[in-house]
N, C-alpha and C positions, 0 to 999 in steps of 0.2 A: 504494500500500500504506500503510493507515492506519498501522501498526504498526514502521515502517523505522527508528524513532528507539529503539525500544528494542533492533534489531539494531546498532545503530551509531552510541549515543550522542555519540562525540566530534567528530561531523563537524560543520566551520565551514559558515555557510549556502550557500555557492557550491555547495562540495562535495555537500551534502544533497537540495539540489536539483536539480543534474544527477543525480544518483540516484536522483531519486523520480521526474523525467521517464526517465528508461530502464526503471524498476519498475513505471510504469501500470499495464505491457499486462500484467505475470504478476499469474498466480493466487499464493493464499500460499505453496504449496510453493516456484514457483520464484524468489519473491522471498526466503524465508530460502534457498535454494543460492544464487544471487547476494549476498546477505549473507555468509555463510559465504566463499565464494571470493575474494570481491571484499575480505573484511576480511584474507584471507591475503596477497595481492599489494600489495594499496594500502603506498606510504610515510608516512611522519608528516612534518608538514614538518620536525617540532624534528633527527627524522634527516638531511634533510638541508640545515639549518641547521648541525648537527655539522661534518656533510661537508663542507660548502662550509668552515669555516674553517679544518679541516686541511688543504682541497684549498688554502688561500691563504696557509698557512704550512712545511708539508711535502709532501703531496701533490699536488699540482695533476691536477682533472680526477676526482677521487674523485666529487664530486655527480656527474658526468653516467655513471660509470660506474653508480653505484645507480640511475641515471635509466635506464639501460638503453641508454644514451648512447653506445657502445662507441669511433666512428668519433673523436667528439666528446672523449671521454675522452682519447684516444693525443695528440688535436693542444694537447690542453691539457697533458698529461703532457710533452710532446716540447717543447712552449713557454714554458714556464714559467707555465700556465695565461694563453695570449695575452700573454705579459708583464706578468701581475698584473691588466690591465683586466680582462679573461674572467671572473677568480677572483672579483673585487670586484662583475661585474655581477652575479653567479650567488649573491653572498652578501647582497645586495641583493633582488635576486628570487627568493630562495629558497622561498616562498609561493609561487607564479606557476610557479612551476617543477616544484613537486611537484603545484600544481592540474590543470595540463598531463598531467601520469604520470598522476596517477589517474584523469582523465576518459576518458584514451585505455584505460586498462586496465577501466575498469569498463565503455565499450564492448565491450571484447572478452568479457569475463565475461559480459555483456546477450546478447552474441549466440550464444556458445558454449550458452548454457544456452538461449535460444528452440530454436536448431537441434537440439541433445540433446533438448528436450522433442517437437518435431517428428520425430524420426526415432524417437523410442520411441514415440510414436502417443499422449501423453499429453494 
């Protein structure tokens, strides 16, 4: 989709580009609904860049809870975020971390919206 950068101006190039390999195959409707959805769920890293340094100073385990992280969340919460290492790596790799969330979830949006365009005979 020629057009994906004025859906989604602020995407860093990694980002952009797994997007624009899962956008190929749609036509333009279902690349702005993928737009659309995919800019509702995605995180920003600065959010959890936030996360991670409350998760390192008061909360521990915050990033991975917004990371949808849940399991991950509790043993970081219960540990004092691995005992500060976890906190530190995850405030470190905060980039990497939310590039991770958003690839997995713009998968899911790629797919949800082929199958929805397929089952409505589109």
């Amino acid at each position: 989709m020629a057009h994906l950068i004025q859906f989604m101006p602020d995407l860093e190039e990694e980002e952009l580009y797994s997007i624009q390999r899962l956008v190929a195959s749609m036509d333009e409707k279902q690349a702005q609904l993928f737009s659309y959805a995919y800019r509702a769920k995605r995180k920003e890293p600065q959010t959890i860049l936030v996360a991670s340094v409350i998760g390192l100073v008061s909360v521990p385990g915050l990033q991975r809870f917004l990371l949808g992280q849940i399991g991950l969340g509790f043993i970081y919460l219960f540990t004092g975020g691995l005992l500060l290492i976890g906190s530190i790596v995850d405030l470190v790799r905060y980039k990497k971390l939310t590039l991770e969330y958003n690839q997995k979830v713009a998968e899911e949006v790629a797919a949800r919206i082929i199958n929805m365009e397929s089952f409505l005979g589109n």
